[in-house]
C-alpha positions as semicolon CSV with decimal commas, in nm:
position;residue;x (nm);y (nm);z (nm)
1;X;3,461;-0,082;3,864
2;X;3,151;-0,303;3,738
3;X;3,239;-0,636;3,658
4;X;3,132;-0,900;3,367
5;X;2,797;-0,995;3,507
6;X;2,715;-0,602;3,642
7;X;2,740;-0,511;3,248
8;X;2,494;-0,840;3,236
9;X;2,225;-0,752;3,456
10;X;2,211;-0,407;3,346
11;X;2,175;-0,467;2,968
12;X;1,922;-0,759;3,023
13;X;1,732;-0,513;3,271
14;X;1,562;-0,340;2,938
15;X;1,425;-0,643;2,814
16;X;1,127;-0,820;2,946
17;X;1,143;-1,210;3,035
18;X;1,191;-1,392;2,704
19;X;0,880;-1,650;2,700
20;X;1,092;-1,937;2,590
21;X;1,140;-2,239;2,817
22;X;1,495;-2,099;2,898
23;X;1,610;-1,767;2,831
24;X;1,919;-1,534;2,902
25;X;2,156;-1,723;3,226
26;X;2,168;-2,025;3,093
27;X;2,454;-2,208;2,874
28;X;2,192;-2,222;2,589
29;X;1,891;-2,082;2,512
30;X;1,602;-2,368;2,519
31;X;1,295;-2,310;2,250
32;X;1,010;-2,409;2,180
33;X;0,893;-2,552;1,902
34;X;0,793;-2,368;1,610
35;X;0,474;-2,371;1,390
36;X;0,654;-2,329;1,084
37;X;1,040;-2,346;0,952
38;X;1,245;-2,106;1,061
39;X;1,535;-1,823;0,907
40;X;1,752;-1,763;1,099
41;X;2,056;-1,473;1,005
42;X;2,366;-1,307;1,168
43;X;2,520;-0,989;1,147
44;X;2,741;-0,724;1,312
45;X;2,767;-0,354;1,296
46;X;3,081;-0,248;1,432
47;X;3,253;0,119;1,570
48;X;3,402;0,303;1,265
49;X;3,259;0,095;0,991
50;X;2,933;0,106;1,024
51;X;2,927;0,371;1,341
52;X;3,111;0,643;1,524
53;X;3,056;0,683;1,876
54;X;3,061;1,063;1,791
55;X;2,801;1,061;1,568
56;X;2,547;0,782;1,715
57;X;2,404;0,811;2,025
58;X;2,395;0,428;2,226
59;X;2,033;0,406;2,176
60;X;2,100;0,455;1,794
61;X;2,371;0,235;1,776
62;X;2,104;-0,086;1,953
63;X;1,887;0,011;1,724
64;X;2,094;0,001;1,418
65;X;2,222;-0,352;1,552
66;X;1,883;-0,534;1,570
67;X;1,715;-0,358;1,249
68;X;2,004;-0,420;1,002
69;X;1,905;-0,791;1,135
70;X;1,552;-0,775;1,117
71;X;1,607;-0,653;0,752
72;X;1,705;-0,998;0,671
73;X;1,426;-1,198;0,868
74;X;1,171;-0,901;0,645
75;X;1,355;-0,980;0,274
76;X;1,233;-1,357;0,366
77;X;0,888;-1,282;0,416
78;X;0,895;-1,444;0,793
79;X;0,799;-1,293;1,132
80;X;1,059;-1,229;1,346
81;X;1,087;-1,499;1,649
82;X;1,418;-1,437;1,894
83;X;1,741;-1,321;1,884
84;X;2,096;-1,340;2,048
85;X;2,326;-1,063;2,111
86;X;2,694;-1,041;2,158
87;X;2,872;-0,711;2,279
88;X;3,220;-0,689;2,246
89;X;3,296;-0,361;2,470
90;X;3,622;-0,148;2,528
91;X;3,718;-0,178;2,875
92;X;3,583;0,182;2,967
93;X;3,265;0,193;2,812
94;X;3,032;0,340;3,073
95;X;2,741;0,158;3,216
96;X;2,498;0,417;3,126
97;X;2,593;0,377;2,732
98;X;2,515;0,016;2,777
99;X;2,194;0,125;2,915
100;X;2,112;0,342;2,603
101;X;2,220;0,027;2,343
102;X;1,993;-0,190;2,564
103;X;1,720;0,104;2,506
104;X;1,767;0,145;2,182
105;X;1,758;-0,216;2,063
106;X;1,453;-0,298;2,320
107;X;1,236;-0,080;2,151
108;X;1,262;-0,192;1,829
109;X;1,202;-0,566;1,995
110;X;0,906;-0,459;2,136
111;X;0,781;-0,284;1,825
112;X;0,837;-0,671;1,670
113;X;0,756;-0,905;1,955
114;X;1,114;-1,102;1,899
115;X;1,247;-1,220;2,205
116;X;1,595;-1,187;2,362
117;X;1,682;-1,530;2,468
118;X;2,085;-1,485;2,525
119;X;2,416;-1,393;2,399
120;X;2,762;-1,314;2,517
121;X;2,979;-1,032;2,654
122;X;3,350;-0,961;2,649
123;X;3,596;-0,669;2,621
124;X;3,762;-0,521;2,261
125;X;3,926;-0,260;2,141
126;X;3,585;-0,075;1,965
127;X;3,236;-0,120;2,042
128;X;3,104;-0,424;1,818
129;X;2,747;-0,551;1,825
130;X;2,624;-0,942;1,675
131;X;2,315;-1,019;1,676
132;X;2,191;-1,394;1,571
133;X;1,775;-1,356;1,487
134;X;1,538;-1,610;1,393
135;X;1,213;-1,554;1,167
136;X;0,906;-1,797;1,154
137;X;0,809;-1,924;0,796
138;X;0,425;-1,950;0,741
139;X;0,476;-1,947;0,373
140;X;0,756;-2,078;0,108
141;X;1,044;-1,868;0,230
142;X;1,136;-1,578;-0,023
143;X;1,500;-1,619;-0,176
144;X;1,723;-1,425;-0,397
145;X;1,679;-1,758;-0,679
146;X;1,347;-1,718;-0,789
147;X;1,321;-1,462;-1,022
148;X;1,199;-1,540;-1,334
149;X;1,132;-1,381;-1,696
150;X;0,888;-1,164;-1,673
151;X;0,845;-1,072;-1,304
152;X;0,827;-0,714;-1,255
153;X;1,119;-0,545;-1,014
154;X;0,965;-0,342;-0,709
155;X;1,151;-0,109;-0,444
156;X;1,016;-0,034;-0,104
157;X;1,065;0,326;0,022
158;X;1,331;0,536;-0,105
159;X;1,698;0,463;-0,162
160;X;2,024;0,684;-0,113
161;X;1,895;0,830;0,211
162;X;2,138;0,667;0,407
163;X;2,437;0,738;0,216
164;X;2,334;1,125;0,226
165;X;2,299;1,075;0,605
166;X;2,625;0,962;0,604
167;X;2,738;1,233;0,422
168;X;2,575;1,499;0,604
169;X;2,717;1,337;0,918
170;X;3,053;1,372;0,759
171;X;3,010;1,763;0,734
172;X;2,858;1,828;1,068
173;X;2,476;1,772;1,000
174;X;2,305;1,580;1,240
175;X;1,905;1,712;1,228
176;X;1,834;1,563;0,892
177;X;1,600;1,329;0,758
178;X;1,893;1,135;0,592
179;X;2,102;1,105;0,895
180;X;1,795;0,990;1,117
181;X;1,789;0,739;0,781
182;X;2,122;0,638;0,828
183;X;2,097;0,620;1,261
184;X;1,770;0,443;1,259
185;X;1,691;0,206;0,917
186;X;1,321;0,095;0,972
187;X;1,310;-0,288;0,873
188;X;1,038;-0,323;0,633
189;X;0,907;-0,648;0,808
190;X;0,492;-0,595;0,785
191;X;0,611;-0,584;0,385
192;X;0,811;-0,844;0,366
193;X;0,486;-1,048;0,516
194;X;0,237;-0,942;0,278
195;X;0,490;-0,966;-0,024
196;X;0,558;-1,325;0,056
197;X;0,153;-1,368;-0,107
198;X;0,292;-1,240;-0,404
199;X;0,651;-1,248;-0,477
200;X;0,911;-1,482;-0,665
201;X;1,196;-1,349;-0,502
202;X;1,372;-1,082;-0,257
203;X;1,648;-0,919;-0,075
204;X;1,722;-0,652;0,100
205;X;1,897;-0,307;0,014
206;X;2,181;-0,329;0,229
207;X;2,471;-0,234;-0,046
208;X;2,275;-0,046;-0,269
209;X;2,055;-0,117;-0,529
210;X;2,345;-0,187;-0,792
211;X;2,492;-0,457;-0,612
212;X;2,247;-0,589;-0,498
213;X;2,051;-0,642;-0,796
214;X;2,363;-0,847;-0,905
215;X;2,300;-1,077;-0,627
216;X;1,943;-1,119;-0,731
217;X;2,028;-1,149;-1,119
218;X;2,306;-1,427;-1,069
219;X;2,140;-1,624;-0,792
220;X;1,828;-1,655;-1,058
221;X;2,034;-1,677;-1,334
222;X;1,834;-1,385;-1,518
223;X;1,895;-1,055;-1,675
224;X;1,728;-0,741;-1,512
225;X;1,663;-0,401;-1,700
226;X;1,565;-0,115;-1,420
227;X;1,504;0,257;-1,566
228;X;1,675;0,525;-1,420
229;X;1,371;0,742;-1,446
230;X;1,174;0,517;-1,192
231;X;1,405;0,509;-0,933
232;X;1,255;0,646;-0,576
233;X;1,457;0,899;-0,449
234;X;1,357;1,195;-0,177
235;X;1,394;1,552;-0,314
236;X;1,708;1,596;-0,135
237;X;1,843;1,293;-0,256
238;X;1,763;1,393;-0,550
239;X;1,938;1,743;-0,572
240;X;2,264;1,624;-0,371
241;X;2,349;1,282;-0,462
242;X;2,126;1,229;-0,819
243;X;2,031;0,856;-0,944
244;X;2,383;0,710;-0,929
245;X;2,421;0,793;-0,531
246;X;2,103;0,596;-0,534
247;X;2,212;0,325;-0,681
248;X;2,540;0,295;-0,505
249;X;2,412;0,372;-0,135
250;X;2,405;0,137;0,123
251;X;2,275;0,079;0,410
252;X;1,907;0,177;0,250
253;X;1,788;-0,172;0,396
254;X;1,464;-0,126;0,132
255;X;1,327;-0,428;0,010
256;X;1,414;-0,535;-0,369
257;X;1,096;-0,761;-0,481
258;X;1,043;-0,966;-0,817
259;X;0,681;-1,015;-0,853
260;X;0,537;-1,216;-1,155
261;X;0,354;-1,009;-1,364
262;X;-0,001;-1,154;-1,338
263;X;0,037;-1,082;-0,966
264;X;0,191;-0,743;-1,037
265;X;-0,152;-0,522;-0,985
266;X;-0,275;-0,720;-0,698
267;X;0,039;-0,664;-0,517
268;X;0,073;-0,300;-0,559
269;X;-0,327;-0,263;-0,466
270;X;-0,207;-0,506;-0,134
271;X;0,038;-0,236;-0,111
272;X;-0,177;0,014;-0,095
273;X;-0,453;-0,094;0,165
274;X;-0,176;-0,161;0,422
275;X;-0,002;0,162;0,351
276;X;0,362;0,010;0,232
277;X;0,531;0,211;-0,048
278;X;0,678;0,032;-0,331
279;X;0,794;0,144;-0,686
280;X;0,808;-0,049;-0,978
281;X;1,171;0,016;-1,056
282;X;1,215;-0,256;-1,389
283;X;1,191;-0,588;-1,482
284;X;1,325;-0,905;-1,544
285;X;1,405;-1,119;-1,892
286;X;1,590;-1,404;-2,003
287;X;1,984;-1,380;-2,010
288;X;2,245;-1,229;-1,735
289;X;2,384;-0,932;-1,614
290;X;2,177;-0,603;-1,544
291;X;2,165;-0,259;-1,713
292;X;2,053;0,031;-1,655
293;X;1,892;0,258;-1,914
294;X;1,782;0,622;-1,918
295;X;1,410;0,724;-2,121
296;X;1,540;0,706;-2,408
297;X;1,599;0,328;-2,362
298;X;1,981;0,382;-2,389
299;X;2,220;0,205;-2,128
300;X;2,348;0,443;-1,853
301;X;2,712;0,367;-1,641
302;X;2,656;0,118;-1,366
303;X;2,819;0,220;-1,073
304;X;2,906;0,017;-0,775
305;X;2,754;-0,101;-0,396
306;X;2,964;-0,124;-0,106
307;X;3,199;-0,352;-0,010
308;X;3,365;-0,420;0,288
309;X;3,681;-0,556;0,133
310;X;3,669;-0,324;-0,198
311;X;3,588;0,029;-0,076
312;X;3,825;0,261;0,108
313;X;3,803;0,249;0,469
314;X;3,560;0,391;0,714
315;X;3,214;0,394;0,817
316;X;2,978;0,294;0,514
């Protein structure tokens, strides 16, 4: 039966040496110093909330673990640096699944350049995954408090895929664009560089757009309008959720940018040279709250994002 430090070697076997001054064996991690400040962010996707070892393969499930992270370092406007990771593992879990998370997440590191530099192991119940990833700052960091009057309200992408993913997973699909959406969320990092030239604020997409347009509205103390009309959605999306399951989806992990309006056309032509695609979804004015309003100006029903201590349980 492999023991603590077999699980060790094995998952630190997919990574190549972290160029830090001390990297995974140590007590701590040892860094150097950086050019600029840094971000740093934490979070955890864990079986049956935000996976089923049924319906994600171990490479998805690395994946998932790193990018949901890397989503936060992007919606900054910083360049990922290093990361920690902490497995919590059922006793059984097999050595080759280990091997596929360790694939899974290594590949999107590469894709990145951020380093492993150390972490933890122990035994659970379910499968859990933490990662702790830093982001270097070359410019003013971007934050959900600076929206202002006037900015214009941008979406990377396309929202609601992930929820349909999760829905088709639900039913037995498991070939569709969604559920690849919902497996594999692409952090929109190379965006998140280029939009910290140009925007006043951002987050990321992780509760859908609904809720999380609340965060950005009450951390600037602002009022956003966003028409219905505008919102990005995929065909299918489209024709088996509509706008509301775009709003409400999670798990998108788009980029929500406020972007003052002189700089408005020179960031969507920015956009366009490096191939990003963003959608200019509303914008913001003086006041609180948000609405939503259809094309004939007139406010729609708001629906709700996910929460993990509000929704009914299960993976979101």
């Amino acid at each position: 039966m492999p023991g603590e430090f077999d699980f060790i070697r094995r998952f630190l076997s997919h990574f190549p040496k972290a160029r830090v001054p001390v990297g995974p064996g140590d007590d701590c991690a040892v860094l150097a110093p950086s050019r600029g400040p840094l971000c740093v962010t934490t979070d955890c996707v864990v079986e049956d909330v935000h996976f089923t070892r049924a319906s994600f393969s171990p490479e998805d499930i690395g994946h998932k673990a790193l990018a949901v992270n890397l989503s936060d370092v992007a919606s900054m406007g910083a360049t990922p640096r290093w990361f920690l990771c902490s497995l919590a593992l059922p006793k059984d879990f097999p050595l080759a699944h280990l091997s596929g998370l360790a694939r899974g997440m290594a590949a999107l590191a590469r894709e990145h350049r951020i380093d492993l530099v150390g972490g933890n192991f122990t035994s659970a119940r379910e499968l859990s995954v933490t990662i702790t990833a830093t982001g270097e700052l070359s410019h003013p960091p971007l934050t959900r408090s600076g929206a202002r009057p006037g900015d214009g309200l941008y979406v990377s992408g396309t929202l609601g895929d992930a929820r349909l993913g999760l829905a088709h997973l639900r039913a037995g699909l498991t070939r569709s664009a969604a559920v690849r959406r919902q497996r594999r969320p692409q952090p929109r990092v190379a965006l998140g560089q280029l939009a910290a030239r140009f925007a006043s604020a951002a987050l990321d997409v992780s509760d859908g757009l609904a809720q999380d347009l609340g965060h950005l509205c009450t951390a600037s103390q602002v009022r956003a309008t966003v028409e219905l009309a505008r919102l990005p959605m995929s065909a299918v999306v489209r024709r088996e959720l509509g706008p509301e399951g775009a709003l409400a989806g999670g798990e998108d992990y788009e980029l929500l940018l406020a972007v003052p309006s002189r700089r408005g056309r020179a960031f969507e032509q920015a956009c366009v040279r490096a191939g990003h695609v963003v959608t200019r979804v509303g914008e913001v004015s003086r006041g609180a709250g948000w609405v939503i309003v259809d094309e004939d100006g007139r406010a729609v029903r708001r629906p709700g994002g996910f929460d993990h201590f509000g929704s009914a349980s299960g993976v979101d």
